[in-house]
N, C-alpha and C positions, 0 to 999 in steps of 0.2 A: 206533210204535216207532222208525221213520226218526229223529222228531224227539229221540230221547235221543242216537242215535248224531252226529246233527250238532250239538247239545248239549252234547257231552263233546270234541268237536273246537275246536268256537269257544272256548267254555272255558280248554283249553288254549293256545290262538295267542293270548287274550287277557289269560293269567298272563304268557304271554312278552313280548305287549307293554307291558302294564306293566312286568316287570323290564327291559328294556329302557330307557325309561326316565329309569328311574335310573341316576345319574349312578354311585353304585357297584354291584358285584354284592352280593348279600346274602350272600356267602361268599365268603373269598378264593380257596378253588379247592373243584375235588370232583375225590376221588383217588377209582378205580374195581377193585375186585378180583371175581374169578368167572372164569367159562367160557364157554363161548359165548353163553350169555344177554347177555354185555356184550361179550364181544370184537371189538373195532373194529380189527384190522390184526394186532396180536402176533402170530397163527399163520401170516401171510404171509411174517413172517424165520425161522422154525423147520421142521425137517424132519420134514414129518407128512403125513398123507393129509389131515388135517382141516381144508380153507383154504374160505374164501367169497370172493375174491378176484377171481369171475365171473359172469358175469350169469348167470340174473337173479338173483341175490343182488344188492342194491341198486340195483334197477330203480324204485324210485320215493325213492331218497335223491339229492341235488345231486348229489353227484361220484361218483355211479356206484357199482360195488362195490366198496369200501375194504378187504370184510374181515368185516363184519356178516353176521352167518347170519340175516337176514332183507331185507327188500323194500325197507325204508325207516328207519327212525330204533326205535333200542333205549330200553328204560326209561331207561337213565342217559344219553343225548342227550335226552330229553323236563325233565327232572328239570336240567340242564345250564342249557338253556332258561329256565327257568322262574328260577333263582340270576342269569341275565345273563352265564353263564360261556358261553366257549367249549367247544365238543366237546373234552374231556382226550385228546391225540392216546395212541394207541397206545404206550408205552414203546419198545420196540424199533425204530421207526422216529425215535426223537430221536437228535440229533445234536450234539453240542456240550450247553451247560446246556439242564438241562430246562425245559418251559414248570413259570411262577409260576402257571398257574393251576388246576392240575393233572394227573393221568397216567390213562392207563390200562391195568392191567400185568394184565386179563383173558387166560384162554387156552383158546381149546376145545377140550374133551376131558379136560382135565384138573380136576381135585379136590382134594378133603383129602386124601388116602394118596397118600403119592408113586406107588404103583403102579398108580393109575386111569388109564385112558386110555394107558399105556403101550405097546401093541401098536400102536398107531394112529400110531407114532410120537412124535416131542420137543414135549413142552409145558410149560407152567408152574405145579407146584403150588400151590399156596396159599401151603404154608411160602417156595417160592422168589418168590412176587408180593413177597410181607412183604422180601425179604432185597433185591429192587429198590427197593422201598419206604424201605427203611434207607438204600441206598446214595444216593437222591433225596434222603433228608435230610441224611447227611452231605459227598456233594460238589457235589449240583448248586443245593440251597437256599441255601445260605451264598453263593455267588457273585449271589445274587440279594435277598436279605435283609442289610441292613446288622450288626445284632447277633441274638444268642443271646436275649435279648428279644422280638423279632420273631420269631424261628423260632420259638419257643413258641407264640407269638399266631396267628402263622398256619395251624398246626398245630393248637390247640385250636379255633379259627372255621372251620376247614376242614369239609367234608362229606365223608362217608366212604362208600361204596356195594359192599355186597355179595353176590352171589350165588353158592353153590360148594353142593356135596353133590350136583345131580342126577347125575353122572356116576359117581358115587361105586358107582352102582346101574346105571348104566345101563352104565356102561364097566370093571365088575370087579362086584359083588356078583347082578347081574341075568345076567353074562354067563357063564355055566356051562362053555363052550365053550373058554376061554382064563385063566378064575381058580376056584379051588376056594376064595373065599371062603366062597360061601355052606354049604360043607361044613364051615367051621371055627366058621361063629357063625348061631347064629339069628337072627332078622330082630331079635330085641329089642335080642340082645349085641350085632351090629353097627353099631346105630344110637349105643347107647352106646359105641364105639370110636369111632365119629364126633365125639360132641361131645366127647369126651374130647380130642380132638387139633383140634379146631376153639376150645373153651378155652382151649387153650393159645397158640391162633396169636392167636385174639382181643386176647389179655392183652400178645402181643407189641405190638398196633397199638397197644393202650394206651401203652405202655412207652415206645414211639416217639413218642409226642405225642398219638394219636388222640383227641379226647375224644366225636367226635360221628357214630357208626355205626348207619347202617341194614343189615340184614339180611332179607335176603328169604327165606322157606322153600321149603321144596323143590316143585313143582306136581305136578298130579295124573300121574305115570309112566304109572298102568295106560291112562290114555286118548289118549295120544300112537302116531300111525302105527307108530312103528316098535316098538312093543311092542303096542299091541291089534292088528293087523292079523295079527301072527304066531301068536299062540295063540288057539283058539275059544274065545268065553263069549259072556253076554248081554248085549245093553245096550250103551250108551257105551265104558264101560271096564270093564278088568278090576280090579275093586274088590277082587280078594286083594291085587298089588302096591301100589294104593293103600294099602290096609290096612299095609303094609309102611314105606313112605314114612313114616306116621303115625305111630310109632315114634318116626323120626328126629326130625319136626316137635313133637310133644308136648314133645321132649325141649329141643327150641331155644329152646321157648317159656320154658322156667324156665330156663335157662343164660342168656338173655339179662336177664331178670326181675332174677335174684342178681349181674350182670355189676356192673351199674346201683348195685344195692344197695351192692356189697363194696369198689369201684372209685372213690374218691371223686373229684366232677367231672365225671363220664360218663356218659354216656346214650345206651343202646341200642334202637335202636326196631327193629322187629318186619316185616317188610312180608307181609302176609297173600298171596300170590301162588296159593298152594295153592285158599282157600276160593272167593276171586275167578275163579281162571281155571276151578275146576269149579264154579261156581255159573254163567259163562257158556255153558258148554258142555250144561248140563241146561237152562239157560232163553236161549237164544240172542239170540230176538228183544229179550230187555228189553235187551240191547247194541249190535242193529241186524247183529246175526249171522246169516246163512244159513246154511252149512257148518261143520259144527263135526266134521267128520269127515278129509275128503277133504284132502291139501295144496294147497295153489294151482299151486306150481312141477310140473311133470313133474319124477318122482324117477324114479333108480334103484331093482329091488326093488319095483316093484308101490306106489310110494307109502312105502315103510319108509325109507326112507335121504335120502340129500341132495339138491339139485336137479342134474338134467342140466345139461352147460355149455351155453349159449348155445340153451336150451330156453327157448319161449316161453311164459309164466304164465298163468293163469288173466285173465279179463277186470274182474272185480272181487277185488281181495285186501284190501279194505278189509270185504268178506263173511266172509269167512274167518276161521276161528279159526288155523287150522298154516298156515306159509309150505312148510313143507318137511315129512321125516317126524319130526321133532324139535324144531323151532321155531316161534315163533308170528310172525305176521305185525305189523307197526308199528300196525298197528288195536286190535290186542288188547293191544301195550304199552302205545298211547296211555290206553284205561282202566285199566290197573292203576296210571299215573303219574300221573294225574290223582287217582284215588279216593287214591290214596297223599300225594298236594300236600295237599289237602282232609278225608280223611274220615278219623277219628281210629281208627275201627275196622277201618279196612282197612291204617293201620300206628299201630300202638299201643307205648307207651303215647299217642302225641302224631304228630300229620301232621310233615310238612315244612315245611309253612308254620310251625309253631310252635317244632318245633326249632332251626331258622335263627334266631330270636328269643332262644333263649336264652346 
């Protein structure tokens, strides 16, 4: 089983080197939206508890802890790679025009409803990623693009990467103590409030130029530290909140389906995250997984919450499914970006590699 996990490593350093390579990248840039799954710096200029900004948060990335709430390189650094692009720096830390070869305007903690993650301090909802997003096209792209021609072009060859919803749950819906959502909607209505406003924000990125977005869905909630560690049940996870999750997910999967359809030009593909990271976590080994339980980092909370500052980690986190009580470790991203490069079922309707082609 060793040999699958260094399989899936070589793998990927040798998509990279190929796109390397070449003399261009296979996309002119990849713009990045989501929450801490991707956030690479934006919560370090924002006033919030919620920053990664210290070790060991990116104890096994080049330059240290930038910002990523994990050890070493996020899905959309793997995926970065693999196009020939540079890592899309953090929005908020640009200065003058933006980079041409894309942004990334993630923020953790935050969600679709402007009111998630809001006790936790200031982050970036989705709707306000989208409205950086605008403002990137209207003052910082034109200074870098010669005509209104090219800004289309660059914008429909563009990559589009997103993950947002898990907070949705985990930072107002899941969180009983600080929002009474879950008193006003049952797990069904609430999931449909979700896509309902996640539709809508979609259709904005269309509007804007977007024509070529990945979406990733929400991952298994009930088996992450900082929700199964706090309530008793059996097994892995607690399979009611998952059941809950699954709601949201069923619901993404045909919102995205009809996006495709109704949107001409456009194609939205699907990133299975959910079936992959709990199909690793029931079958560990076939990933080269040990731990699929315990975080690597020493957290606050018994394990539930984020890494201690300048606590020292686990000796192998390349073992590990959770870097923290919330996030996965760069081992676990590296196969969900790989099966996602490559395997058309694990983002559907078509990979990465194929998308990029059209």
């Amino acid at each position: 089983m060793r040999m699958v996990k260094v399989f899936l490593i070589f793998s990927i350093v040798f998509l990279h080197l190929i796109s390397s390579i070449c003399t261009l990248p296979l996309a002119p840039a990849l713009y990045v939206f989501g929450d801490s799954l991707f956030d690479n710096g934006n919560n370090n200029f924002l006033p919030t508890f919620v920053r990664a900004n210290f070790l060991p948060y990116g104890s096994d990335f080049p330059n240290g802890a930038t910002g990523r709430f994990t050890n070493g390189r996020t899905i959309a650094d793997f995926i970065a790679e693999y196009l020939g692009l540079p890592y899309s720096p953090p929005y908020l830390s640009s200065k003058g025009p933006s980079s041409s070869t894309g942004l990334n305007y993630a923020s953790g903690s935050c969600g679709i409803l402007p009111d998630t993650g809001s006790i936790l301090g200031e982050c970036l909802n989705f709707g306000e990623q989208i409205n950086l997003f605008q403002r990137t096209i209207e003052k910082d792209l034109p200074q870098m693009l010669n005509n209104s021609t090219q800004l289309s072009k660059h914008l429909s060859e563009s990559i589009y990467l997103i993950s947002i919803g898990s907070n949705d749950y985990i930072n107002n819906y899941l969180e009983t103590m600080y929002y009474n959502t879950s008193k006003l909607y049952l797990p069904k209505t609430f999931a449909k409030l979700l896509i309902s406003n996640l539709s809508q924000q979609l259709e904005r990125l269309y509007k804007l130029g977007a024509r070529k977005m990945i979406m990733f869905d929400i991952g298994p909630l009930g088996c992450i530290p900082s929700i199964s560690r706090t309530q008793a049940h059996e097994g892995d996870c607690i399979e009611e909140i998952n059941q809950i999750v699954s709601y949201f997910n069923e619901r993404l999967s045909f919102l995205l389906k009809n996006m495709t359809s109704n949107l001409p030009a456009s194609t939205f593909v699907l990133g299975h995250a959910n079936s992959l990271g709990y199909d690793a976590i029931k079958n560990p080994s076939t990933y080269g997984l040990i731990d699929i339980s315990n975080p690597c980092c020493s957290t606050w909370g018994n394990g539930t919450s984020v890494c201690i500052p300048m606590s020292k980690p686990c000796m192998n986190p390349n073992k590990h499914f959770f870097w923290d009580g919330y996030h996965l470790t760069e081992a676990v991203y590296s196969i969900i970006a790989y099966r996602c490069l490559n395997d058309k079922f694990a983002c559907t309707p078509m990979n990465i590699q194929e998308l990029v082609k059209m």
